[in-house]
VOBA-1610 file (N, C-alpha, C; in pm, whole numbers, padded with zeros to 5 digits, always signed):
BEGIN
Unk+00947-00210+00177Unk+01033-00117+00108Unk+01063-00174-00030Unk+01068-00090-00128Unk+01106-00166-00287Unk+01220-00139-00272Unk+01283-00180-00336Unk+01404-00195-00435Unk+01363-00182-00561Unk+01493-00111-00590Unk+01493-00107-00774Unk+01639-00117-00821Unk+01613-00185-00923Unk+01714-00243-01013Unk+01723-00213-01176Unk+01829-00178-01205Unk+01857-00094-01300Unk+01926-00172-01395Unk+01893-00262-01510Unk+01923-00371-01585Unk+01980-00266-01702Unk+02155-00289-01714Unk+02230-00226-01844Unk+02284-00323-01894Unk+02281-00403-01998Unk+02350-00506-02087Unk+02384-00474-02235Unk+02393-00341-02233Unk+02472-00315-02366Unk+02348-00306-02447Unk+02244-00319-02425Unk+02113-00305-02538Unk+01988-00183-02452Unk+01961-00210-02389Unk+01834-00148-02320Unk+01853-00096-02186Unk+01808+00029-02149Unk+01817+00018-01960Unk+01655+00030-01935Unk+01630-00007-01816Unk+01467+00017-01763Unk+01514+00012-01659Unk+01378+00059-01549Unk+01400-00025-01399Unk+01250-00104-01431Unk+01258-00234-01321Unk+01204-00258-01241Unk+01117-00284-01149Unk+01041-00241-01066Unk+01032-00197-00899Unk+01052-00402-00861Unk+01148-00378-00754Unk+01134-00500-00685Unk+01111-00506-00565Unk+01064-00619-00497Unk+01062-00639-00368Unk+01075-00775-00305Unk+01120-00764-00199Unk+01120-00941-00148Unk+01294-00927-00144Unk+01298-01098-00067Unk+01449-01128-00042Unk+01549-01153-00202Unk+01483-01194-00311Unk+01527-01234-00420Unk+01615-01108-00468Unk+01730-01147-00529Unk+01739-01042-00614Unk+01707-01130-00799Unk+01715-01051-00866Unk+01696-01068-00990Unk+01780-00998-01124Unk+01839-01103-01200Unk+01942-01093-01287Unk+01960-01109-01430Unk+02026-01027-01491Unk+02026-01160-01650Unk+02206-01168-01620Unk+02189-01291-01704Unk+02398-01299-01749Unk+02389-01356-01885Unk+02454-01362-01937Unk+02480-01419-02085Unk+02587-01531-02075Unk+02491-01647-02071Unk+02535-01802-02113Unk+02695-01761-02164Unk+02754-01886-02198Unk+02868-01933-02294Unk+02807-01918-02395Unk+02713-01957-02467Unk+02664-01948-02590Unk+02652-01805-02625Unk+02607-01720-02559Unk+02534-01596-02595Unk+02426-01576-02548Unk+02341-01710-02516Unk+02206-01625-02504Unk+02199-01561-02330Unk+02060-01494-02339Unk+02049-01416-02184Unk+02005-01559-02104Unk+02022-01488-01953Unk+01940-01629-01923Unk+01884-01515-01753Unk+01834-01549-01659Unk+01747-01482-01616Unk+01784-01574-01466Unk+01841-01471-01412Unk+01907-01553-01240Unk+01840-01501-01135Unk+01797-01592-01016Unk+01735-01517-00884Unk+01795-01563-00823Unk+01871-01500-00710Unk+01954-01573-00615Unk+01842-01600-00487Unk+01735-01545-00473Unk+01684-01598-00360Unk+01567-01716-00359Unk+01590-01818-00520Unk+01467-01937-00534Unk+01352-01853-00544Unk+01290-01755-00619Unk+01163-01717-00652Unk+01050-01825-00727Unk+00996-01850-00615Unk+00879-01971-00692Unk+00764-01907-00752Unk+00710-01729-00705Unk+00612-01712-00745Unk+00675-01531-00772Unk+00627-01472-00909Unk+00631-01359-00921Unk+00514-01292-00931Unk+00507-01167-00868Unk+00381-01100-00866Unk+00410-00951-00922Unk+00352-00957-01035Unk+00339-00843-01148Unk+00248-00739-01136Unk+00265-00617-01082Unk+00169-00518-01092Unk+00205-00466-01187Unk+00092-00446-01256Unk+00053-00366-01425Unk+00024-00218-01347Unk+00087-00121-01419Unk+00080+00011-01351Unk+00069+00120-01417Unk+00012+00253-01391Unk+00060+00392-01437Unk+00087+00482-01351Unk+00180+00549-01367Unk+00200+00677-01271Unk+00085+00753-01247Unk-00051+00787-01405Unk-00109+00848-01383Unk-00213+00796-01338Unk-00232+00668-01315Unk-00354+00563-01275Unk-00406+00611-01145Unk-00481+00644-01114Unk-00520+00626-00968Unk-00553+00543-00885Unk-00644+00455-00976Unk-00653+00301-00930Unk-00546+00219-00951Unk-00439+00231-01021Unk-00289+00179-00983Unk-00246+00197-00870Unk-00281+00341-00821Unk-00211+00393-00698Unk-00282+00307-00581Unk-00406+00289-00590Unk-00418+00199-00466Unk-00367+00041-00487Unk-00346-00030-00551Unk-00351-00173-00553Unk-00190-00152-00562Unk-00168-00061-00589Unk+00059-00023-00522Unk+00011-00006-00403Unk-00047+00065-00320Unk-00052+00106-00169Unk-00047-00026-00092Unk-00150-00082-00141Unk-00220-00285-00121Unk-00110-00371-00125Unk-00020-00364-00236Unk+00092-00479-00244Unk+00202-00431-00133Unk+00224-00275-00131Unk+00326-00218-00048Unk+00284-00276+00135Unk+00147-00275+00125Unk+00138-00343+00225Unk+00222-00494+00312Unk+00193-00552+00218Unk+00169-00717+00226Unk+00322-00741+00155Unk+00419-00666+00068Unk+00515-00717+00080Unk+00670-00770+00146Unk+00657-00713+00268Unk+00756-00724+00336Unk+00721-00866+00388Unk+00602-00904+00424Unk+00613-01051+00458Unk+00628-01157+00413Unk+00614-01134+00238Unk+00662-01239+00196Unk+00837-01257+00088Unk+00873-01125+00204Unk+01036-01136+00166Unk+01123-01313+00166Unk+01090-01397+00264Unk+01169-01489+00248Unk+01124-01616+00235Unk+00986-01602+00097Unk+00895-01681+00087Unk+00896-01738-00017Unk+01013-01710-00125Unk+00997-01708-00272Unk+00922-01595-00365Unk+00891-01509-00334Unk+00793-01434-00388Unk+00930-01270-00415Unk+00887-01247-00558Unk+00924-01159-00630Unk+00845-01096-00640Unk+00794-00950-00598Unk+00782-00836-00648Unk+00800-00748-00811Unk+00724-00752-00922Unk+00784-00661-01038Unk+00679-00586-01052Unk+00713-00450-01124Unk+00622-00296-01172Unk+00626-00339-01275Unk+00499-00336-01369Unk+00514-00314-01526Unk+00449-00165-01540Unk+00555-00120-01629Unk+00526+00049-01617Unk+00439+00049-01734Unk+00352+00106-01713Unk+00269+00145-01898Unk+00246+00264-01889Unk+00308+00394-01809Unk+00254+00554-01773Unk+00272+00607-01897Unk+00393+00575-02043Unk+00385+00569-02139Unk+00417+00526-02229Unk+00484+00585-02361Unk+00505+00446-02463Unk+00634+00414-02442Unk+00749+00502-02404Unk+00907+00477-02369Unk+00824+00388-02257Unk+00813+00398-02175Unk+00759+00319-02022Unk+00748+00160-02117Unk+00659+00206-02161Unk+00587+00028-02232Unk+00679-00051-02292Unk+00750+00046-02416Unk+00841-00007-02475Unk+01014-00076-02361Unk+01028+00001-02269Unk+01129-00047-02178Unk+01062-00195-02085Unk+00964-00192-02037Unk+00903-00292-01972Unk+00872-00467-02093Unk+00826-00380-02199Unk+00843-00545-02290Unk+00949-00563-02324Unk+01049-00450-02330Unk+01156-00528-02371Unk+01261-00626-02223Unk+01223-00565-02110Unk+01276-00627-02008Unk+01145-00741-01956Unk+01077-00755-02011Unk+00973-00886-01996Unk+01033-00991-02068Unk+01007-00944-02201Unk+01043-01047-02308Unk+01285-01118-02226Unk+01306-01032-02185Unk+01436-01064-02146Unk+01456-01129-01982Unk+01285-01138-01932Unk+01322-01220-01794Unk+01237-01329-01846Unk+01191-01358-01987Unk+01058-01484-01996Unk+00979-01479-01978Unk+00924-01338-01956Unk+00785-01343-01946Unk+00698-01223-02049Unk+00749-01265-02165Unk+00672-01181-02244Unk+00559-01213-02316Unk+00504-01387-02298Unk+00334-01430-02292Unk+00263-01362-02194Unk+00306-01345-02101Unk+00272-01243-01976Unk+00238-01094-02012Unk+00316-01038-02081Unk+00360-00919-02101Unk+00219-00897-02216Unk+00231-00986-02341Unk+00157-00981-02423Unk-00018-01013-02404Unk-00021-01100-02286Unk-00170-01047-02216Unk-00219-00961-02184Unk-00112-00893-02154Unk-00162-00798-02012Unk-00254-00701-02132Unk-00220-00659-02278Unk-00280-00597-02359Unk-00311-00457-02285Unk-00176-00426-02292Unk-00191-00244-02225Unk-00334-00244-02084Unk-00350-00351-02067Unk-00481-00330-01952Unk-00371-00295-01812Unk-00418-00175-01761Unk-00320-00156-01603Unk-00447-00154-01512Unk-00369-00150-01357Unk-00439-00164-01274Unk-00533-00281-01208Unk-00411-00411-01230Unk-00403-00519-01171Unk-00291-00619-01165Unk-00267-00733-01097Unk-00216-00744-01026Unk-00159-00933-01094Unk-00072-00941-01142Unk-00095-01112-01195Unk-00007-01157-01113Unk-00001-01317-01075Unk+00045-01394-00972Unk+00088-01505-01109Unk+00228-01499-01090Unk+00274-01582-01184Unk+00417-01658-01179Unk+00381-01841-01198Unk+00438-01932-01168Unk+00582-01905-01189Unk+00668-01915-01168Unk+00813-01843-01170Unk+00903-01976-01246Unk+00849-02115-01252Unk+00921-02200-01345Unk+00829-02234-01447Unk+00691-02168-01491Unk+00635-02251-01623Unk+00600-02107-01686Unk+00600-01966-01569Unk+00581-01837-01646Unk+00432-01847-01737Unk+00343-01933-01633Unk+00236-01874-01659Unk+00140-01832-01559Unk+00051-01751-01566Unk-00032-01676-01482Unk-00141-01753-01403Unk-00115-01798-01271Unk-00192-01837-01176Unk-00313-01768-01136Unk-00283-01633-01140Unk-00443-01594-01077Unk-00412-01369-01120Unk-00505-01347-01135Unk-00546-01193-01191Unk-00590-01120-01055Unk-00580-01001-01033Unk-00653-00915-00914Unk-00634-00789-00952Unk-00790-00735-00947Unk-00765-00607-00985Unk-00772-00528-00848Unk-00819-00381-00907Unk-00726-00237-00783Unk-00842-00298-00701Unk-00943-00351-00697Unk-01040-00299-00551Unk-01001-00502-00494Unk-00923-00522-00478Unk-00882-00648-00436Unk-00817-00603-00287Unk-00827-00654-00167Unk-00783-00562-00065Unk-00623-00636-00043Unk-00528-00605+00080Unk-00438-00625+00095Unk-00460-00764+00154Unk-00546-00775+00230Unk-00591-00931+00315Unk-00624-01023+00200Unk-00694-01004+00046Unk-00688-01124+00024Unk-00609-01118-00085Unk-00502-01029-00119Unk-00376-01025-00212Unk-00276-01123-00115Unk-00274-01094+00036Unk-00190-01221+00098Unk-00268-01356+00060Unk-00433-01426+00088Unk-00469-01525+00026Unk-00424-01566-00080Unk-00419-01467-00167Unk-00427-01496-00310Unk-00274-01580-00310Unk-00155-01481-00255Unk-00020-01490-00262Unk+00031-01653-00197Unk-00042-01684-00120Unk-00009-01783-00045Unk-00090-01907-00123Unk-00158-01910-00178Unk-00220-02008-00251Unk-00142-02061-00328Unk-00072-01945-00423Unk+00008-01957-00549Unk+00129-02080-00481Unk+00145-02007-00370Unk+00297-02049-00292Unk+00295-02221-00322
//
């Protein structure tokens, strides 16, 4: 089941899509700056690049929807990067660039319809999977990272 989370800090709203035991946060330091909280230890985030109108998005969402309930209390974060359009794009980099992962964000180079596995304390990209990747070795893949 996803969850979604609806990030309002006085600048931007987007959602989301999440999944897993983690939840995921910003707060603003003493200083000012953002800073980016998981209460459930997320060691590995897994980024599906997406479009509403994608079709081959739609399966490699069907694939992760699979396989994510098991790794609810595993460290593993669930996120949607929306690219269906340019409000979409523009809300998603700006909530990339505000969880740290906008080297991430800036790869992805508008490419949808795959799947990045990415280190959750150095926020860089462990491993790529695109739509014809099945649900059996998106768990391999997931558990490797782990």
């Amino acid at each position: 089941m996803n969850k979604h989370m609806t990030l309002r800090n006085g600048l931007a709203a987007g959602v989301l899509g999440l999944a897993g035991a983690a939840t995921l946060g910003l707060s603003t330091t003493a200083s000012g700056e953002k800073a980016m909280m998981t209460d459930g230890g997320a060691s590995v985030f897994v980024i599906d690049f997406t479009a509403d109108w994608c079709p081959r998005c739609q399966g490699l969402k069907k694939n992760i929807e699979k396989i994510d309930d098991e790794f609810k209390t595993q460290g593993v974060l669930f996120l949607r990067a929306d690219l269906t359009d340019e409000a979409s794009k523009a809300q998603t980099g700006y909530l990339m660039a505000e969880l740290g992962l906008s080297d991430v964000w800036e790869q992805s180079g508008d490419q949808r319809s795959y799947m990045a596995i990415v280190d959750a304390d150095t926020n860089s990209v462990i491993a790529k999977h695109g739509h014809r990747t099945s649900s059996s070795d998106l768990k391999t893949a997931i558990r490797s990272a782990l």
